[in-house]
py3Dmol code that shows the C-alpha trace and the ligand (Angstrom):
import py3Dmol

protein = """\
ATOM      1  CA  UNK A   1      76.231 111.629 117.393  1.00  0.00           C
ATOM      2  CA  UNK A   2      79.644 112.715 117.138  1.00  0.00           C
ATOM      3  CA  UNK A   3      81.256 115.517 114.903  1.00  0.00           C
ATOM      4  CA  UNK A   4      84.244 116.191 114.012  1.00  0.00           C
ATOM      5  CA  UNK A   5      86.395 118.841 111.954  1.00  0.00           C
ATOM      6  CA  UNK A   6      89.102 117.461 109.616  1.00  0.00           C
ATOM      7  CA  UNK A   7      91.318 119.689 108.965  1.00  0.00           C
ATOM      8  CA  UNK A   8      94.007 119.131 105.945  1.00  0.00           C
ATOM      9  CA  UNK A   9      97.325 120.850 104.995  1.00  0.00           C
ATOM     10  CA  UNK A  10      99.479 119.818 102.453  1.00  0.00           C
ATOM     11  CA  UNK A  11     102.728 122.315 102.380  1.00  0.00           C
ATOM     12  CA  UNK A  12     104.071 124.416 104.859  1.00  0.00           C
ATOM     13  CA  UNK A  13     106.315 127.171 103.360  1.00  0.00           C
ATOM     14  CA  UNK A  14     107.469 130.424 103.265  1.00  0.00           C
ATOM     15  CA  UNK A  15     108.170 130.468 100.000  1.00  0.00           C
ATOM     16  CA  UNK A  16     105.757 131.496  97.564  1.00  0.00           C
ATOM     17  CA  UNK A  17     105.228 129.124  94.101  1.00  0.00           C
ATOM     18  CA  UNK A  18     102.769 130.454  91.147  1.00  0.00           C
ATOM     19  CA  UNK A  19     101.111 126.989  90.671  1.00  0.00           C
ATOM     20  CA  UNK A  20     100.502 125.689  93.906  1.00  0.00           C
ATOM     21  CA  UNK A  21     101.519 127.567  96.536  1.00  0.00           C
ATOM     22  CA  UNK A  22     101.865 126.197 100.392  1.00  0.00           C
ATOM     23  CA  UNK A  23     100.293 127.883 102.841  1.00  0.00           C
ATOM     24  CA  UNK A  24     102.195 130.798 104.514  1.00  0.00           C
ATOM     25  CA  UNK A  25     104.007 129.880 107.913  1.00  0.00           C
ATOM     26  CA  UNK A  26     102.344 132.579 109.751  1.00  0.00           C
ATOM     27  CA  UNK A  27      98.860 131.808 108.305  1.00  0.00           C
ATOM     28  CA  UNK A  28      99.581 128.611 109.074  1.00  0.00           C
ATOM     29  CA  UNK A  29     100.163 129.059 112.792  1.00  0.00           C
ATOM     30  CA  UNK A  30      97.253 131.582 113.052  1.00  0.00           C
ATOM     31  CA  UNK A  31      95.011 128.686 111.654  1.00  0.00           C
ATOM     32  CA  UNK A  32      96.705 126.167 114.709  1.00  0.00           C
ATOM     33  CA  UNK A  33      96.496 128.906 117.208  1.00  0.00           C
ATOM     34  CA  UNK A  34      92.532 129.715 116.369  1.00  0.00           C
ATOM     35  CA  UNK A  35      91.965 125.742 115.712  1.00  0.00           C
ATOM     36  CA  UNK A  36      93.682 124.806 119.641  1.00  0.00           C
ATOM     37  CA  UNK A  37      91.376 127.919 120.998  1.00  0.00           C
ATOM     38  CA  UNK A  38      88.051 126.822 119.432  1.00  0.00           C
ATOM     39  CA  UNK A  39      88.119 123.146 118.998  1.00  0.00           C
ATOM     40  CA  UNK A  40      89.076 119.602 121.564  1.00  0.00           C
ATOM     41  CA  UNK A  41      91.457 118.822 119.037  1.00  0.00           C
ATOM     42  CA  UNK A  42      92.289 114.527 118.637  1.00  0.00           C
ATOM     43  CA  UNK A  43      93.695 113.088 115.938  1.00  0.00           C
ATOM     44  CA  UNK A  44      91.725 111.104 112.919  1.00  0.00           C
ATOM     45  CA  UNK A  45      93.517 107.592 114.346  1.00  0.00           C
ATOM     46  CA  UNK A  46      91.010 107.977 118.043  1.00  0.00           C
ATOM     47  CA  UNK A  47      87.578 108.958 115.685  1.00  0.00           C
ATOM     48  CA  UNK A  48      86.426 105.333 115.803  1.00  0.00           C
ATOM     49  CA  UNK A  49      86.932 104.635 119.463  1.00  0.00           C
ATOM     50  CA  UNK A  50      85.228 108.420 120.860  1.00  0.00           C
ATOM     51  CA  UNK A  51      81.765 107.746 122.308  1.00  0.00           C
ATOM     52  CA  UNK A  52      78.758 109.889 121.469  1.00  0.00           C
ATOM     53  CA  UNK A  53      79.367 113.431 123.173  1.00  0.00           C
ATOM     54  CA  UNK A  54      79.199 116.812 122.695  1.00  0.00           C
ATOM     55  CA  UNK A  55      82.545 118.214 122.822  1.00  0.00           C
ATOM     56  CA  UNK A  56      83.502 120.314 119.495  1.00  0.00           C
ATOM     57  CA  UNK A  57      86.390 118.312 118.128  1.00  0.00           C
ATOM     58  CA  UNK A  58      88.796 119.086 115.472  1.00  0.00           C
ATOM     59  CA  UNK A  59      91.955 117.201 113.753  1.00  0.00           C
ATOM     60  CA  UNK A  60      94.822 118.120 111.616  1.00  0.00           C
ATOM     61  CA  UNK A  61      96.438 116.111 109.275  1.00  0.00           C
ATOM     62  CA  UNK A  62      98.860 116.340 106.388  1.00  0.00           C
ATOM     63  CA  UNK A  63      98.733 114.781 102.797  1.00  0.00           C
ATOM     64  CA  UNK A  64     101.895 113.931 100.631  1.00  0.00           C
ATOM     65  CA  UNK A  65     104.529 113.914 103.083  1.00  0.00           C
ATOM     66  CA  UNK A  66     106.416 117.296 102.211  1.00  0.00           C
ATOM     67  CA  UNK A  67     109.748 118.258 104.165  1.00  0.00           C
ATOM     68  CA  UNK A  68     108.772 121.159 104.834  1.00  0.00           C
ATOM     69  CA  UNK A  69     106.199 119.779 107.454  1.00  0.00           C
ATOM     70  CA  UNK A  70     109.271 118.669 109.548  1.00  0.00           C
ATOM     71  CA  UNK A  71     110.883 122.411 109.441  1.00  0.00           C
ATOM     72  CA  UNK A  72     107.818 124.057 109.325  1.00  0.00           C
ATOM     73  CA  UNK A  73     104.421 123.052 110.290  1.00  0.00           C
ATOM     74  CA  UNK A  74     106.338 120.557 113.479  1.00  0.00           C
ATOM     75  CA  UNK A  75     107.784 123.225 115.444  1.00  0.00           C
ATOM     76  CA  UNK A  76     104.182 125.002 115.945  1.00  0.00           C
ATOM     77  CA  UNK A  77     102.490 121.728 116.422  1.00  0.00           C
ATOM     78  CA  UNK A  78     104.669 121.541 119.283  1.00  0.00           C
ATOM     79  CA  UNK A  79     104.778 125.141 120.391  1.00  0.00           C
ATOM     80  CA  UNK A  80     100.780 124.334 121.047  1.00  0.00           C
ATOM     81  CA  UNK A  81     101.452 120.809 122.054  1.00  0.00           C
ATOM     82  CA  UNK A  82      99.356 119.401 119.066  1.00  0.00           C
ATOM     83  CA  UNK A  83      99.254 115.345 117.666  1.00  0.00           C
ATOM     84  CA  UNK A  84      98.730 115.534 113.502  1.00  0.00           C
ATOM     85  CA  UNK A  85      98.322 113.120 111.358  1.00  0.00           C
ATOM     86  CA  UNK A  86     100.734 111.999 108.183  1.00  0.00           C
ATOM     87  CA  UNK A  87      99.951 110.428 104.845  1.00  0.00           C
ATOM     88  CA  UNK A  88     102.557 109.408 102.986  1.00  0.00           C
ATOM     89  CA  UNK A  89     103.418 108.390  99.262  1.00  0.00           C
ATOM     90  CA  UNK A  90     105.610 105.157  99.909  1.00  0.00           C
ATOM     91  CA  UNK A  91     107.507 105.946  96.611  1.00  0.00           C
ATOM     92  CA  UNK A  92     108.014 109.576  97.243  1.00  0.00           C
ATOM     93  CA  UNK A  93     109.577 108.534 100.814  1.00  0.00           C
ATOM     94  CA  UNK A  94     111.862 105.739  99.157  1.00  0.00           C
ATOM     95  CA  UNK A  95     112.818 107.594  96.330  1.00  0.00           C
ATOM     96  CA  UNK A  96     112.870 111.712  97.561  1.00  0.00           C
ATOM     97  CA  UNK A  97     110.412 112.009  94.608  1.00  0.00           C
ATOM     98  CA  UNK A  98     107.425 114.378  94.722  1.00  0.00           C
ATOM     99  CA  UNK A  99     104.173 113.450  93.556  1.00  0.00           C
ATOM    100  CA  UNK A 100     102.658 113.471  90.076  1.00  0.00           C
ATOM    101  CA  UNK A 101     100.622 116.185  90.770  1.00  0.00           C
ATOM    102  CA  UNK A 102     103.225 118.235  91.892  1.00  0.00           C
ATOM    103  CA  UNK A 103     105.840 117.306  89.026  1.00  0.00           C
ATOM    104  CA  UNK A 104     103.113 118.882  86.663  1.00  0.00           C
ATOM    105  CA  UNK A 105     103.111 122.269  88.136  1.00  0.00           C
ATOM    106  CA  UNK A 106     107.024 121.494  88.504  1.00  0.00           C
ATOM    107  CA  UNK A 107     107.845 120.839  84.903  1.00  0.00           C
ATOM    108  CA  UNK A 108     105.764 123.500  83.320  1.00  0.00           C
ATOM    109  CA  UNK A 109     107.236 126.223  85.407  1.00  0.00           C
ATOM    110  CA  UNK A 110     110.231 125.080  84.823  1.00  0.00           C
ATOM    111  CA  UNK A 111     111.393 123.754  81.705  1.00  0.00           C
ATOM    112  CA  UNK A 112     112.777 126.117  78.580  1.00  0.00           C
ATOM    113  CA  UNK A 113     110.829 124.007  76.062  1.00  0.00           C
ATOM    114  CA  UNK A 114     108.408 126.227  73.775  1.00  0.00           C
ATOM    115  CA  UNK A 115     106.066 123.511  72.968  1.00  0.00           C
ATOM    116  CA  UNK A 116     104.061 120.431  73.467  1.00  0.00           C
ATOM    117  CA  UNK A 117     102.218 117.577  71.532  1.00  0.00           C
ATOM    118  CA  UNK A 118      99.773 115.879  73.162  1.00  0.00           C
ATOM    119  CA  UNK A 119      98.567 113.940  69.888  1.00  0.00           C
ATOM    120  CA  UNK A 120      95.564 112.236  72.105  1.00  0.00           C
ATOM    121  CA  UNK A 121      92.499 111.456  70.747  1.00  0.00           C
ATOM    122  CA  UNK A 122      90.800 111.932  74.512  1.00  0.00           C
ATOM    123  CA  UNK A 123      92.331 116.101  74.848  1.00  0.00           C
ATOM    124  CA  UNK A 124      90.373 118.300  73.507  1.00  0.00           C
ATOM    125  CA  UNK A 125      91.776 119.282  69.845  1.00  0.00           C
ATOM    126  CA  UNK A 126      92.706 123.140  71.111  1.00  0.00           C
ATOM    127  CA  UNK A 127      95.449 121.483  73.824  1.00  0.00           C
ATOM    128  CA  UNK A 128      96.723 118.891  72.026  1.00  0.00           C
ATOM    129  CA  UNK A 129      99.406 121.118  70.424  1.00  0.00           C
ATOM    130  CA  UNK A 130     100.808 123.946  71.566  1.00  0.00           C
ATOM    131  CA  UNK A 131     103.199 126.274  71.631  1.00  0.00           C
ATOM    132  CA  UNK A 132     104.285 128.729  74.379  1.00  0.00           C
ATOM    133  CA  UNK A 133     106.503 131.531  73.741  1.00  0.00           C
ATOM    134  CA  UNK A 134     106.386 132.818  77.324  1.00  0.00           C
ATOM    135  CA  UNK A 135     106.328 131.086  80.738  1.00  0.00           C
ATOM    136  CA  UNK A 136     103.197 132.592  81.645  1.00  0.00           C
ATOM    137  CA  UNK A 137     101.264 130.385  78.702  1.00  0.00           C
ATOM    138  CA  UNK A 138     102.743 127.501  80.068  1.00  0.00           C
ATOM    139  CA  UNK A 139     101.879 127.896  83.166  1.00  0.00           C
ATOM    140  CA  UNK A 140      98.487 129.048  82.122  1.00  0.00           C
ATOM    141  CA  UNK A 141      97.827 125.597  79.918  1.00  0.00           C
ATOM    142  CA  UNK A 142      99.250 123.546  83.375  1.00  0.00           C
ATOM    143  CA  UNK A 143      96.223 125.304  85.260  1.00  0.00           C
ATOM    144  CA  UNK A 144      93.905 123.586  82.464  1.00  0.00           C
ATOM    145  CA  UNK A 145      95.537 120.187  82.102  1.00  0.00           C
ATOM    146  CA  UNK A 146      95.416 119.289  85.268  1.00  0.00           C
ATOM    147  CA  UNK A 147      91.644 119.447  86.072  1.00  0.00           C
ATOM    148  CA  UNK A 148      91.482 118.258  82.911  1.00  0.00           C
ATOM    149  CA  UNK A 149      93.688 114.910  83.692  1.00  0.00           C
ATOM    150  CA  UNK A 150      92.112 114.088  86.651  1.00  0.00           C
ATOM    151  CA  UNK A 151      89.086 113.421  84.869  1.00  0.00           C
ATOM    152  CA  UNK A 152      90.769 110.692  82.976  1.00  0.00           C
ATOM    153  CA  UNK A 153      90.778 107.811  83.115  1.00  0.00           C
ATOM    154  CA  UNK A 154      94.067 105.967  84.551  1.00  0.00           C
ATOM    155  CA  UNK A 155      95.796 104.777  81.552  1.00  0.00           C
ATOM    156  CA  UNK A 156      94.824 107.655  79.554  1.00  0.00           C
ATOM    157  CA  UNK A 157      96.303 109.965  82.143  1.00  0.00           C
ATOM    158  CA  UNK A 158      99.472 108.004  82.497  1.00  0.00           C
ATOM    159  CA  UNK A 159     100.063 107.928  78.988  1.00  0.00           C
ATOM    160  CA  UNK A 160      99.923 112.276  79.160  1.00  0.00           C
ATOM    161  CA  UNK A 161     102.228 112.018  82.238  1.00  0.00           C
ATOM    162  CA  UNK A 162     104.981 109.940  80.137  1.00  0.00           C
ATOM    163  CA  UNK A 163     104.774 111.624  77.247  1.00  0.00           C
ATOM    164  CA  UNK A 164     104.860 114.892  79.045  1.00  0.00           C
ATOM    165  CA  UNK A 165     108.388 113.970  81.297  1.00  0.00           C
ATOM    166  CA  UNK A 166     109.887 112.286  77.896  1.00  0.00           C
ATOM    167  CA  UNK A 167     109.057 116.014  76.614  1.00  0.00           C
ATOM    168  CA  UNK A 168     110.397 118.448  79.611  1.00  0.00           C
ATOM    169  CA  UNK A 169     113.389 116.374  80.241  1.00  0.00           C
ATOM    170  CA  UNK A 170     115.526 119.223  80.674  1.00  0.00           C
ATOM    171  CA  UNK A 171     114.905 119.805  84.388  1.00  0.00           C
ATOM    172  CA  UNK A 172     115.653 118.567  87.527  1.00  0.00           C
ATOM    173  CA  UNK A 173     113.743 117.696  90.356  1.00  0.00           C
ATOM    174  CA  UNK A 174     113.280 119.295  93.319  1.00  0.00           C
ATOM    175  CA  UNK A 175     114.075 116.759  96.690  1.00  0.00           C
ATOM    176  CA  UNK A 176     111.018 117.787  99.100  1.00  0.00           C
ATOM    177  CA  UNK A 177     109.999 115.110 100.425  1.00  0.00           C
ATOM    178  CA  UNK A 178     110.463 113.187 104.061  1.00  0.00           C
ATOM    179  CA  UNK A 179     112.474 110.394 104.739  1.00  0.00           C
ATOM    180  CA  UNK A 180     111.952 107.302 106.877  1.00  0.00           C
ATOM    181  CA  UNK A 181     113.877 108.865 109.860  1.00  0.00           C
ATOM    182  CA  UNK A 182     111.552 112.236 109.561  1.00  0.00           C
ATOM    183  CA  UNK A 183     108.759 109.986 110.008  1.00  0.00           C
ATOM    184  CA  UNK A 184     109.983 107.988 112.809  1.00  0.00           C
ATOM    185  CA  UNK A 185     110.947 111.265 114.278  1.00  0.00           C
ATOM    186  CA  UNK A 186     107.388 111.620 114.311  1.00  0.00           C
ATOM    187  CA  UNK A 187     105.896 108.764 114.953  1.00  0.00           C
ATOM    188  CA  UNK A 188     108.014 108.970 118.457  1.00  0.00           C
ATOM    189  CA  UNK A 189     107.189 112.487 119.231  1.00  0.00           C
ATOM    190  CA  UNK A 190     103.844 110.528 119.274  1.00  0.00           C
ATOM    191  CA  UNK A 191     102.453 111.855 115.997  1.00  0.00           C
ATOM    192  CA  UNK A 192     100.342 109.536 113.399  1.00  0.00           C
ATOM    193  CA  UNK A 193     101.253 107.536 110.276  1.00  0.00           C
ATOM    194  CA  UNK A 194      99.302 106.769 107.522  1.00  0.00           C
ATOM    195  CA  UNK A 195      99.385 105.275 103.944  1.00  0.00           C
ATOM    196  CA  UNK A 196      98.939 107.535 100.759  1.00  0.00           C
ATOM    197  CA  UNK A 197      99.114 105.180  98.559  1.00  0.00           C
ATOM    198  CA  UNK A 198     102.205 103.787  96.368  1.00  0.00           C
ATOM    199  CA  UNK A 199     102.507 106.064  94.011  1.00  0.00           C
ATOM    200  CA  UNK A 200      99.571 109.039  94.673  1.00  0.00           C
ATOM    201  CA  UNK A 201      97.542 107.209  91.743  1.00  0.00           C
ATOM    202  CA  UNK A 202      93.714 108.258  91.710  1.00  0.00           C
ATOM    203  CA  UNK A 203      92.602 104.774  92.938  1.00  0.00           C
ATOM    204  CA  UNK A 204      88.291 105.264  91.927  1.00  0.00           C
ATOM    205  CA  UNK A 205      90.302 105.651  87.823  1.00  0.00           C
ATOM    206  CA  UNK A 206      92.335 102.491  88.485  1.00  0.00           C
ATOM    207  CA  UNK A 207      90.215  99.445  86.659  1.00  0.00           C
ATOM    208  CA  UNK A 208      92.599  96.878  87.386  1.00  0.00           C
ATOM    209  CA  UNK A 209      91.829  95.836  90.829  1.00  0.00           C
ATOM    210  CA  UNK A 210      95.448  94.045  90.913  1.00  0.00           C
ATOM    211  CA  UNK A 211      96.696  97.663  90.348  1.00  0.00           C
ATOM    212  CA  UNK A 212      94.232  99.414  93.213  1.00  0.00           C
ATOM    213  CA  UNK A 213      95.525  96.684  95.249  1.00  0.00           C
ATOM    214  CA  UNK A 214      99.470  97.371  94.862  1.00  0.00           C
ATOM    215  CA  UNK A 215      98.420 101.055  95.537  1.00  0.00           C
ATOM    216  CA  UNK A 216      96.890 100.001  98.867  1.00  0.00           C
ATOM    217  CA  UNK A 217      99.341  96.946 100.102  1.00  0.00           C
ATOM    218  CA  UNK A 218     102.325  97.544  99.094  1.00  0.00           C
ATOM    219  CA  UNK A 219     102.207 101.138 100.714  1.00  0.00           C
ATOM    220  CA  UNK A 220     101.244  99.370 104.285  1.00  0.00           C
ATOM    221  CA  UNK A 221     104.056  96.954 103.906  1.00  0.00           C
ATOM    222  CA  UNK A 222     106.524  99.341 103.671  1.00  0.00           C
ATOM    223  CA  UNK A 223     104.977 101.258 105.841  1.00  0.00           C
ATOM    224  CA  UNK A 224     105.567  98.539 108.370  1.00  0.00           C
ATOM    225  CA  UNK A 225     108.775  97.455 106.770  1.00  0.00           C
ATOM    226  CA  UNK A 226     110.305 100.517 107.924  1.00  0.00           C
ATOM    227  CA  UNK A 227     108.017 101.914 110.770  1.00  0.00           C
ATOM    228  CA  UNK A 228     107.395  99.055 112.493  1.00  0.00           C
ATOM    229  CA  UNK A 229     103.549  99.176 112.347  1.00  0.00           C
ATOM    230  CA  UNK A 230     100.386  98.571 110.052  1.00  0.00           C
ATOM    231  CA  UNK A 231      98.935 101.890 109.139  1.00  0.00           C
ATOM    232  CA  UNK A 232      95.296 102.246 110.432  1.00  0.00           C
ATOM    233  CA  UNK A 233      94.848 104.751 107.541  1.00  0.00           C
ATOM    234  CA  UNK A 234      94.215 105.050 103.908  1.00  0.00           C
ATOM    235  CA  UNK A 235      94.059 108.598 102.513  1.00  0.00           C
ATOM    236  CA  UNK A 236      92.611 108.257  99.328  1.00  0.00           C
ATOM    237  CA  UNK A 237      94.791 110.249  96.401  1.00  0.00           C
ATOM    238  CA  UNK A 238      93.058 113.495  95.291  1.00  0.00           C
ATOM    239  CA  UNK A 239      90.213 112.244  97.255  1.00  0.00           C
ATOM    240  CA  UNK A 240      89.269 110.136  94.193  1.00  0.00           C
ATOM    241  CA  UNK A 241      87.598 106.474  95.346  1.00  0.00           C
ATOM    242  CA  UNK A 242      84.431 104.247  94.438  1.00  0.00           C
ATOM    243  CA  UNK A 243      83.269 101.303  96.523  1.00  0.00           C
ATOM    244  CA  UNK A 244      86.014  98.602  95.147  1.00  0.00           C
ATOM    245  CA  UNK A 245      88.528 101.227  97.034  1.00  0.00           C
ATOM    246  CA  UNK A 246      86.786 100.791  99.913  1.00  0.00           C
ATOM    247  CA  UNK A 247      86.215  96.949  99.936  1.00  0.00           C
ATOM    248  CA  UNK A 248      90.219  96.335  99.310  1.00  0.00           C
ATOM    249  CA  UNK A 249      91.186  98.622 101.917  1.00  0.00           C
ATOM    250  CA  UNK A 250      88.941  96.663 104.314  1.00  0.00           C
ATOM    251  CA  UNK A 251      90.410  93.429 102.955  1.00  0.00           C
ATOM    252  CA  UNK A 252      93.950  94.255 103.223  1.00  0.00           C
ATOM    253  CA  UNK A 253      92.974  95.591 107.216  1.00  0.00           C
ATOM    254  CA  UNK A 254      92.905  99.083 106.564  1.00  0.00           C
ATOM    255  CA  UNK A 255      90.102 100.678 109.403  1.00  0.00           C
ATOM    256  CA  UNK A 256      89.789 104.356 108.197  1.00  0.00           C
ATOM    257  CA  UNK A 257      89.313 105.592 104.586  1.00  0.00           C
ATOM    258  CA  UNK A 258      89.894 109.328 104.081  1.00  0.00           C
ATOM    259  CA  UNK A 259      88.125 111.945 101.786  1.00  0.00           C
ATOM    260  CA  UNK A 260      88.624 115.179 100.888  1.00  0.00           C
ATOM    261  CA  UNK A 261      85.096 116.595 101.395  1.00  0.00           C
ATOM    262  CA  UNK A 262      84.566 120.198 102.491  1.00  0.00           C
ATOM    263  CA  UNK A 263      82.739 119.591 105.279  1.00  0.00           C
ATOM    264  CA  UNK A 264      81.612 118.297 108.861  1.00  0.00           C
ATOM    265  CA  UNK A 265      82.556 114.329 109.812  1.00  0.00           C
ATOM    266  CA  UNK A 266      78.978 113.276 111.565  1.00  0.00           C
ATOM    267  CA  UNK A 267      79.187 109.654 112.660  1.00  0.00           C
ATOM    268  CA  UNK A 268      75.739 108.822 112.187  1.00  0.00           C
ATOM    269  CA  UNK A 269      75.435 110.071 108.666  1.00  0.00           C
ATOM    270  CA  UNK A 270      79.203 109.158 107.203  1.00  0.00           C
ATOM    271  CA  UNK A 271      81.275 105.740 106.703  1.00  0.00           C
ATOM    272  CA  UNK A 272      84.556 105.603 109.030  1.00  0.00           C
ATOM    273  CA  UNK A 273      85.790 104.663 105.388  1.00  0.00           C
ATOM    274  CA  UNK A 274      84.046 107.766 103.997  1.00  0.00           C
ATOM    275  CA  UNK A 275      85.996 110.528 106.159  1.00  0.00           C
ATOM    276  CA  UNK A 276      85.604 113.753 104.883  1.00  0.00           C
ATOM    277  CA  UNK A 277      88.369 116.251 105.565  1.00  0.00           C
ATOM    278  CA  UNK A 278      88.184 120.318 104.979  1.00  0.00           C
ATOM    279  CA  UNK A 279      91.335 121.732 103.292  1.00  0.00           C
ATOM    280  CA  UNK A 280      92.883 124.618 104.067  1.00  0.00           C
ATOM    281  CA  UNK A 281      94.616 126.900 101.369  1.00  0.00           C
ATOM    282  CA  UNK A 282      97.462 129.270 100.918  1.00  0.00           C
ATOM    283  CA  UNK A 283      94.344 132.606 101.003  1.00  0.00           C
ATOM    284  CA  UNK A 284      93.256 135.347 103.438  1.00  0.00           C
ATOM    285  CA  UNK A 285      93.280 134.993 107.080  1.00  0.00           C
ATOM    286  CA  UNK A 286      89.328 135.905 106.615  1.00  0.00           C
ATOM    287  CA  UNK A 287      88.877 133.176 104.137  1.00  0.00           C
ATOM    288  CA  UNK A 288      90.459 130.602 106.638  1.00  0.00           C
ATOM    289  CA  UNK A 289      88.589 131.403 109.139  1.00  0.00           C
ATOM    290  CA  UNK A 290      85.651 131.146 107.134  1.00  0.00           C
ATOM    291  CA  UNK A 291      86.194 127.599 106.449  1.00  0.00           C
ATOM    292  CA  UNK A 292      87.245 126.612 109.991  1.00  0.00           C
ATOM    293  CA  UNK A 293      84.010 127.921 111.132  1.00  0.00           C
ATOM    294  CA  UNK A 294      82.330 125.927 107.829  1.00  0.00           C
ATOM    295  CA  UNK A 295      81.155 129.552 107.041  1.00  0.00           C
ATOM    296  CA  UNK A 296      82.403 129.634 103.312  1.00  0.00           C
ATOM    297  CA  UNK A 297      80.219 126.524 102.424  1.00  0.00           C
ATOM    298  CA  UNK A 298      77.215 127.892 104.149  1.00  0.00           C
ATOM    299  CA  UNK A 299      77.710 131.654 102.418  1.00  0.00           C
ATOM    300  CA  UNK A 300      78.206 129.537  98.976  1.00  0.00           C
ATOM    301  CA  UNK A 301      75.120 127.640  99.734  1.00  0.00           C
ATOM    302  CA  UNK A 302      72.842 130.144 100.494  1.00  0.00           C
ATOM    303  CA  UNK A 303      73.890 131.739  96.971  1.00  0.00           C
ATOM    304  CA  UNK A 304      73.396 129.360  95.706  1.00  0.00           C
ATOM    305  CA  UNK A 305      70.257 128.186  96.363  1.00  0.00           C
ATOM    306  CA  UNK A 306      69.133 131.737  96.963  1.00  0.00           C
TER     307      UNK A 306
END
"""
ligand_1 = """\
1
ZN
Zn 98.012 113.820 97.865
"""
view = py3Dmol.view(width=600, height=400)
view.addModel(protein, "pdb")
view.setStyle({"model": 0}, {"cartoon": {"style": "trace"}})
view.addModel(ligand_1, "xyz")
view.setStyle({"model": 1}, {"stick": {}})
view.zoomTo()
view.show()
């Protein structure tokens, strides 16, 4: 039996954002520093190919494909001479786009509109229109939309997404993301690749399996298009899959499927399609170091159950 700890990062920053902040630079290297000390660390890319042992091993990968890895969250993973993993949005890369789920927070904090209509039968009645006379109510109705949309369906969510950027079209959007030459910077500093998709679209929503499978090819051609190379890895968008994901991305010659699951990779009990990563949050040093050590589930278990 092997086990491993996933470990997942999306932003690296030292700025701070109200909606979804990155985590902190310095928490951020405190987290590497305490994950090199404790763990073998290897990257996801090598978990099919380790043979059963003992050894306590760790990996670190990143989800979106943010710039701010590059000036950030690079120059530590080379200060302690560490190999990550990236997933990236092909879009995002090809058009210095973020995701969806960051142009939400994005255009809530930022736009000087004072209202919305979201005239959708499928919202509930109280958010469907709205008005916000300070920033702070916007922001506040973002933080329930967006649980709320990714329990839609994916038409029904795309429809709020249009309607919403017809709406907010007053601001501008911030350039964040990597380019191809960031990630061949490092892919030859020996660092991984991955797909995240086409366009960061919840793929288990997706009913059209001619639209799950644009999501899944189309990212690993351009991937190889402009890298050179067939990903290995599909990280699934917003962890969000069901078992047609799974059977594409096995078709197309995808050989590792990526969750977001907060908790321990065991090879005898989880799919190689089914990996289950542990993310890592902008929060206390205590808190982090709670989930490194899988702590925090524990404690919340034992309340739980209590
Ligand atoms: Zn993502």
């Amino acid at each position: 039996m092997t086990k491993v700890r996933n470990f997942l990062f999306h932003r690296v920053n030292p700025e701070r954002d109200s909606l979804w902040d990155p985590m902190d630079v310095k928490l951020f290297e405190s987290s590497i520093a305490y994950i090199k000390k404790k763990f073998d660390i290897i990257t996801i890319e090598d978990i099919p190919s380790i043979k059963n042992n003992k050894k306590n091993y760790a990996t670190i990968s990143f989800d979106d494909g943010y710039k701010d890895n590059i000036d950030y969250a690079l120059p530590i993973l080379e200060k302690y001479n560490i190999k990550a993993s990236f997933y990236v949005v092909t879009n995002c890369i090809d058009y210095n786009i973020p995701t969806w789920t960051y142009i939400l927070d994005y255009l809530f904090t930022h736009t000087k509109h004072q209202s919305i209509h979201l005239n959708f039968d499928f919202l509930p009645q109280a958010m469907r229109d709205v008005a916000f006379n300070h920033v702070n109510y916007r922001i506040e109705y973002a933080k329930k939309l967006k649980p709320l949309l990714k329990t839609l369906n994916h038409s029904q969510r795309s429809e709020i997404l249009q309607e919403i950027s017809l709406v907010f079209n007053d601001v501008e959007l911030p350039k964040i993301m990597m380019n191809w030459d960031d990630l061949r910077k490092l892919y030859s500093l020996g660092h991984k690749i991955g797909s995240h998709t086409t366009t960061h679209n919840m793929l288990g929503t997706i009913s059209d399996e001619n639209e799950i499978r644009f999501e899944l090819e189309n990212s690993r051609n351009r991937i190889k298009e402009k890298l050179g190379f067939f990903p290995a890895t599909i990280s699934y968008p917003i962890g969000n899959y069901n078992d047609t994901v799974i059977r594409i991305s096995q078709e197309l010659g995808y050989s590792i499927g990526l969750a977001v699951k907060q908790k321990i990779y065991n090879s005898e009990k989880d799919s190689i399609f089914d990996i289950p990563r542990i993310e890592l949050y902008n929060e206390s040093w205590l808190k982090t170091y709670l989930r490194i050590n899988h702590t925090l589930e524990n404690i919340k278990r034992i309340i739980k159950y209590k």
